[in-house]
N, C-alpha and C positions, 0 to 999 in steps of 0.2 A: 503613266503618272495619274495619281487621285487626286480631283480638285478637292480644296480645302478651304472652310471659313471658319474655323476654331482654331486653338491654340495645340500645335500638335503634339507640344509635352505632356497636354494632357493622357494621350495614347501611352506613352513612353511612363508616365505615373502612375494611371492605371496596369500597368506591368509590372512597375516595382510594387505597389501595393500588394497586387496578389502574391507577388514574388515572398514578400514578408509576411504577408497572412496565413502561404504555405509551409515557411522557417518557423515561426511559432508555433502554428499548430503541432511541427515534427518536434518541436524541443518540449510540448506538454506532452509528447506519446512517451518521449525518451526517459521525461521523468515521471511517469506513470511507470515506467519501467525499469527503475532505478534497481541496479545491479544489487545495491549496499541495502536497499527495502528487501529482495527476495531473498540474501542470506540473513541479515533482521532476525525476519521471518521461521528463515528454515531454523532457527539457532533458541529462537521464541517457542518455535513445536518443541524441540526434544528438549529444552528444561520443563515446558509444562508437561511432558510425558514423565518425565523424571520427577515431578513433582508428586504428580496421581500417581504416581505408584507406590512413593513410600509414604504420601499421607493417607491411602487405603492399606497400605502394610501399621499405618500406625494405630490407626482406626480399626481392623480388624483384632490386634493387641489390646485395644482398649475397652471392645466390647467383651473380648476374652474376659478380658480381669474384672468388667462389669459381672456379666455370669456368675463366676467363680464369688465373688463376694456375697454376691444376691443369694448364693446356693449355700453359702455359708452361714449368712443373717437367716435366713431360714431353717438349719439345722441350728443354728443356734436355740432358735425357739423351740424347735423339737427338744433339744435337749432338756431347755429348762422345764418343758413339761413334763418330759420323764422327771428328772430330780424332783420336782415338786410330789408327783405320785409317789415317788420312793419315799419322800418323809413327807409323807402322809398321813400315813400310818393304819392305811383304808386296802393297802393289800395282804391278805391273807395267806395267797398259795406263796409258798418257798419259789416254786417253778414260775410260778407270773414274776417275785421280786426277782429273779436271776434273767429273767428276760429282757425285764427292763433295764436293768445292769449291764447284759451285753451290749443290748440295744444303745446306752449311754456310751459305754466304751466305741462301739464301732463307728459312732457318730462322731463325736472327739477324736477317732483316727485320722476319720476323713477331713473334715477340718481339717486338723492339723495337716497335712497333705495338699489342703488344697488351697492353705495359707502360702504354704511353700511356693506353690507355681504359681501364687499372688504376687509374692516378694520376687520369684523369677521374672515376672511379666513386670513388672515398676523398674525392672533394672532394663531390661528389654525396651521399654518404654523408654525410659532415658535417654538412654542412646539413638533410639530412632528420632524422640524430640529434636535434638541436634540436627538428624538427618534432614528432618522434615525442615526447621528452621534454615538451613542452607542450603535446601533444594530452591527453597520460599525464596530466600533473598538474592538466589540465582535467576526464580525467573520473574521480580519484582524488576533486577536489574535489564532482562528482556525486553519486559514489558516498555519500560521507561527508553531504551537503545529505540525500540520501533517507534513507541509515540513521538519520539525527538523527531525523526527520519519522516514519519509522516507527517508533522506539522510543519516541517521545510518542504516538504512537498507542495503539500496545500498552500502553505502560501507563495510557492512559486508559481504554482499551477494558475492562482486569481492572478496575479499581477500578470503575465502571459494573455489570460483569459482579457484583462484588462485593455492590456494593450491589443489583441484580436479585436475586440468590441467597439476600440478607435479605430481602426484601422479600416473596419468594413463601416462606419458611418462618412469614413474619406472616402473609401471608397465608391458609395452613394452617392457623393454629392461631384466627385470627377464623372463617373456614369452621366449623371446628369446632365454634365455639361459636353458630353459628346453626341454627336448625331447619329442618328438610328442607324443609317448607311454604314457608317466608318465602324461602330459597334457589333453590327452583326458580322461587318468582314473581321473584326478584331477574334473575333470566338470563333468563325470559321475556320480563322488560320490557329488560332493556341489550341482548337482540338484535333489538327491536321498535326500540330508541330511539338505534340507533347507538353503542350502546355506555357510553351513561351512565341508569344506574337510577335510582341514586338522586339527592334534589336536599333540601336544607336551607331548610325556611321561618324566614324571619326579617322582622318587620316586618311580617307578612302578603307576603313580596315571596318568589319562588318562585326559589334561586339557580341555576338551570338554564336556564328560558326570562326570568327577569329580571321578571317581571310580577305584577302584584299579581292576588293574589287575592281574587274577588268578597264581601263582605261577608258575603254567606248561607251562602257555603263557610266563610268565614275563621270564621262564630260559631262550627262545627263541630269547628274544630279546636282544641283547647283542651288537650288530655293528654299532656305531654313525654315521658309514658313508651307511647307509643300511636306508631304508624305509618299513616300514611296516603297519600293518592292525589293529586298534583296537580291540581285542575280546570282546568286551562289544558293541560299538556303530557303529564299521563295517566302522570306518573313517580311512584315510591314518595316520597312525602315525611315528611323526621323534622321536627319543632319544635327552630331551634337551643338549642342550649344552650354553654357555655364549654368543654367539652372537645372538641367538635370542632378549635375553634381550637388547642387543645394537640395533638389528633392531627396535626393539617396541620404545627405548627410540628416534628412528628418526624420526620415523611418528607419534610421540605424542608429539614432539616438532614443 
């Protein structure tokens, strides 16, 4: 038996504390890792893949018909310089007017030709605008599925955070009020025992390994205000009493 001059639920609260500090912390990792954020996610990628591809399919169509116009307003201008030289009345050879003539003609071909796969590309265009606008509002709706998902996160993560941050300044201040002695055996035994020290006798029944202790121990322990040792699992044991259950119902609410 440990002698004792503190309050030994202190031990036993200090155990629930940590005990809760470690449950929070594992429910911010779980939602850090939220099943429904990483398909979000994966769902978020391939519309925006879907997206870039037919806004640079629509974007390389548009450059196209850019081209083709620019190459058009440009022969256009050729042209009208030839016609201007033709009635001019400043060419002399038969062979120079017939050149310019062809030269007029062959240019108005191509136009013409290259108005066509102008008016091909604007119907083209069309139809990809479509694409592209409901590629868009496919992954507009993405976007807005993740941000949802992530702003519940975040705020579950601070109020979690919240409650940790209460938690380890009780934690503090029960520290505190325990003795250096009874505190360094407390850590000796939660890093011997995986992490759980302390255990509450109730019934003679040990609430850690669950098993009753032996009658010749159990006559031993008899003093509520006394700390002792489990004979089955080798952990610090307090004799319950009614405010435990009041400690538990605080750091569970």
């Amino acid at each position: 038996m440990i002698e004792s001059k503190f309050n030994v639920t202190d031990l036993v609260e200090l155990q629930l504390i940590e005990n809760a500090i470690s449950a929070r912390s594992t429910e911010i990792e779980n939602i850090k890792n939220n099943k429904e954020q990483v398909s979000a996610l994966k769902e978020l990628e391939e519309v925006t893949k879907k997206f870039d591809e037919v806004n640079a399919a629509y974007s390389d169509l548009e450059s196209k018909r850019k081209k083709l116009e620019d190459n058009v307003e440009l022969q256009n201008e050729k042209i009208k310089n030839d016609e201007s030289k033709l009635f001019s009345g400043t060419i002399m050879s038969a062979k120079e007017l017939e050149n310019y003539q062809e030269e007029v003609k062959i240019l108005k071909q191509r136009n013409s030709e290259m108005e066509d796969e102008i008016l091909e590309l604007m119907i083209e265009l069309e139809e990809m605008s479509d694409k592209v606008k409901l590629a868009a509002a496919e992954k507009n709706k993405a976007e807005t599925h993740v941000n949802r998902i992530n702003n519940e996160m975040n705020e579950k993560i601070e109020v979690f955070k919240h409650i940790v941050e209460g938690l380890r300044k009780r934690k503090d201040d029960v520290i505190s009020r325990i003795p250096k002695d009874h505190l360094k055996k407390y850590n000796e035994v939660k890093n011997k025992k995986g992490g759980i020290a302390v255990s509450v006798l109730k019934d003679n029944f040990c609430s850690v390994c669950n098993m009753q202790i032996p009658t010749t121990a159990a006559e031993k322990i008899e003093d509520i205000d006394e700390i002792y040792s489990c004979p089955l699992c080798g952990r610090i044991a307090v004799i319950y009493r009614s405010e435990i259950d009041r400690i538990k119902k605080e750091l569970e609410s």
